[in-house]
C-alpha positions in Angstrom: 132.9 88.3 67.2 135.7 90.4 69.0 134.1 93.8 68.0 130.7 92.5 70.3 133.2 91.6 73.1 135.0 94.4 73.2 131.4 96.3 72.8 130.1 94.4 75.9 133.8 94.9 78.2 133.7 98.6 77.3 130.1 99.1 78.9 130.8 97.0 81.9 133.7 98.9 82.5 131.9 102.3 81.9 128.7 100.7 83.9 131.3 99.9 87.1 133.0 103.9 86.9 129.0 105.2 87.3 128.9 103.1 90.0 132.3 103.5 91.4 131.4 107.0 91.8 127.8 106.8 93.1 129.3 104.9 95.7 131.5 107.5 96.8 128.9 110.4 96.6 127.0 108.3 98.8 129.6 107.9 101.2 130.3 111.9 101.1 126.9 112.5 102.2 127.3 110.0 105.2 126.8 112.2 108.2 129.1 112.0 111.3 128.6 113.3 115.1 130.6 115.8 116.8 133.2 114.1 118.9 136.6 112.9 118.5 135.5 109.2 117.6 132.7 111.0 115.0 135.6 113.3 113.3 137.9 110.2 112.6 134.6 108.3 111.4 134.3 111.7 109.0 138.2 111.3 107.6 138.1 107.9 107.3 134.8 107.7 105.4 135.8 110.9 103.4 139.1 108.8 103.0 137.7 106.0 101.2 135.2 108.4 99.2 138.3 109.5 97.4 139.7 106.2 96.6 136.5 104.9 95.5 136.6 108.2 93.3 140.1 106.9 92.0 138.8 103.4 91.2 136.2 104.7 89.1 138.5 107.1 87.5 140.9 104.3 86.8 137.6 101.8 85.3 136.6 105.2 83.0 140.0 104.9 81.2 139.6 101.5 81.0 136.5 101.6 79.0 138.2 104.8 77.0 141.0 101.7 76.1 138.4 99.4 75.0 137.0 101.9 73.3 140.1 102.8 71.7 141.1 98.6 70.8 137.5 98.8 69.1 138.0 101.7 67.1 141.6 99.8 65.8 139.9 96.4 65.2 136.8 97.7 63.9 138.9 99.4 61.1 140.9 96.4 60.2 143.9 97.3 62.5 146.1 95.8 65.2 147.5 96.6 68.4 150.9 95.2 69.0 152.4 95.6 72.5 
């Protein structure tokens, strides 16, 4: 039934953002060293902490849309785009 697959796709995508952003709070607490080679390890890892961030952001509204398509469908509706 499309209301169980929409179900399913809207906790995957909801089950990658939680891991999306443990992933990045993980990388935030990566320590670095003091020297010029350890402070461009720093912004680079802080670097890809953020657009982890942004990729889990991005899979949160995605599971907001399913969540959205399910609440049309499940009342008897359509979206047309």
């Amino acid at each position: 039934m499309i209301t169980d697959e929409l179900e399913r796709n809207r906790e995957q995508w909801r089950r990658r953002a939680q891991v999306l952003h443990s992933l990045a709070q993980s990388c935030r607490r990566i320590d670095g060293w003091d020297s010029p080679a350890g402070k461009l390890f720093d912004d680079r890892v802080a670097s890809c902490a953020e657009s982890i961030d942004r990729l889990g952001e991005r899979a949160e509204k995605l599971a907001e849309a399913y969540d959205l398509h399910l609440q049309v469908v499940s009342a008897g509706g359509r979206i047309q785009l």
